[in-house]
C-alpha positions, 0 to 999 in steps of 0.5 A, spaced: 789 621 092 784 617 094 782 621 100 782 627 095 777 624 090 773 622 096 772 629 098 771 632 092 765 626 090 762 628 096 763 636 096 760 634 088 754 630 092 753 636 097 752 641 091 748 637 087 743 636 094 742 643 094 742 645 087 736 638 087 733 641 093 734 649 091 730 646 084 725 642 088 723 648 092 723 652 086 717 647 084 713 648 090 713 655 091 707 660 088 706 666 086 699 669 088 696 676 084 689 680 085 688 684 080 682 688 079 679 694 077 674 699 080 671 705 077 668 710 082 661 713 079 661 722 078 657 724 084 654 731 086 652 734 092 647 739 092 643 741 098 639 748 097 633 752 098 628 753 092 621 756 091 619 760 096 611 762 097 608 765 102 601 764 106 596 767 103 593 768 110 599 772 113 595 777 117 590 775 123 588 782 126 586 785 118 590 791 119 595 789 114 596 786 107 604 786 107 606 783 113 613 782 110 618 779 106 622 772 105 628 770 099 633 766 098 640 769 098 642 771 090 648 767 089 647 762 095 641 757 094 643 756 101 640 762 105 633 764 106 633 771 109 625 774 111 623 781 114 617 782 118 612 787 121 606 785 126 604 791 129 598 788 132 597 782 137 595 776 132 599 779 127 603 773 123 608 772 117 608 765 114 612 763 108 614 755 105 620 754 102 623 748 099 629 743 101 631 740 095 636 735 095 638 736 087 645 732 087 646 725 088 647 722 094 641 721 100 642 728 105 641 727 112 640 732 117 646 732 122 644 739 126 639 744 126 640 750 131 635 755 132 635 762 136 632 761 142 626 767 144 629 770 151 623 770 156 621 776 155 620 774 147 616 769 149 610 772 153 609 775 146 612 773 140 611 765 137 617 762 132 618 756 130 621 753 124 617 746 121 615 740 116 610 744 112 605 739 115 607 742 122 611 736 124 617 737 128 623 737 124 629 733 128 636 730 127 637 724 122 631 726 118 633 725 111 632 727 103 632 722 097 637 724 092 633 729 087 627 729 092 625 735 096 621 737 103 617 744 104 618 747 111 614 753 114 616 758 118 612 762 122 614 768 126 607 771 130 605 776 135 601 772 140 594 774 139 591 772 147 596 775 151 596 781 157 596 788 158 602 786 162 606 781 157 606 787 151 613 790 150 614 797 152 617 800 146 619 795 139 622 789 139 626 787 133 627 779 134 633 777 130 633 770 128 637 764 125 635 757 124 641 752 122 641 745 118 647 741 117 646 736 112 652 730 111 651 723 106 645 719 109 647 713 113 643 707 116 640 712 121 637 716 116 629 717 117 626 719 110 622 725 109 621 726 102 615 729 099 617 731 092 
């Protein structure tokens, strides 16, 4: 009985360690919670073409007052189409439009594509598409939130060209000229000027 009480004193002794140590391990742990909130801001993104003006000076050789036609898209702010006529070497049609970036999130040009003139067409026929100071428009370029820049574009039938550069029948140069804006990052090279 002696043997039986002393196993039982010491089966009591070892219930009593782990229920001493389960609540000592008890008293030691932690729990650990990061709370928080985060509001994320209404933001908009709204690249389009606005104000189209043309040159007042749209016809070098004089023989012409109306030299063509440029407008934006009805329902799609993101197209401008222009029509032109040059009849006559140094014959040109020049028009500005605005690129307004009338959301909320710096835009930044990621691609700009341009329908390259074949051979033929450059001996006699100029296209360029330009920052309406004249300066070259190039990958990264950048527009503030609610700001704008003016490009020009000019298509023109070169003024000091050979009899053998003319084209021997009409020629109609069909265009595109591409921009592909994405959210400005670190690389962005601001070019507002509105």
């Amino acid at each position: 009985m002696k043997r039986k009480n002393k196993k039982h004193k010491e089966l009591y002794f070892i219930l009593f360690l782990i229920l001493f140590i389960s609540v000592g391990f008890a008293y030691l742990s932690a729990q650990l919670d990061i709370i928080g909130n985060a509001t994320v801001r209404t933001q908009s993104w709204d690249v389009h073409f606005e104000t189209i003006t043309e040159s007042t000076a749209t016809v070098s050789s004089g023989v012409s007052s109306d030299m063509g036609a440029a407008s934006i898209t009805a329902g799609d702010t993101t197209e401008v189409t222009f029509t032109s006529a040059l009849p006559l070497p140094g014959d040109f049609y020049e028009f500005t439009v605005n690129v307004v970036n009338g959301g909320t999130i710096n835009a930044m040009l990621s691609e700009a594509t341009n329908t390259a003139l074949t051979a033929d067409q450059q001996k006699y026929l100029n296209y360029t598409v330009t920052y309406a100071d004249g300066s070259a428009i190039a990958t990264n370029d950048a527009i503030h939130a609610g700001k704008s820049v003016t490009l020009k574009i000019r298509v023109e039938y070169k003024k000091d060209i050979s009899s053998t550069d003319l084209p021997s029948s009409d020629v109609t140069f069909n265009s595109t000229y591409g921009m592909t804006f994405v959210q400005a990052d670190s690389n962005a090279n601001y070019k507002t000027t509105a």
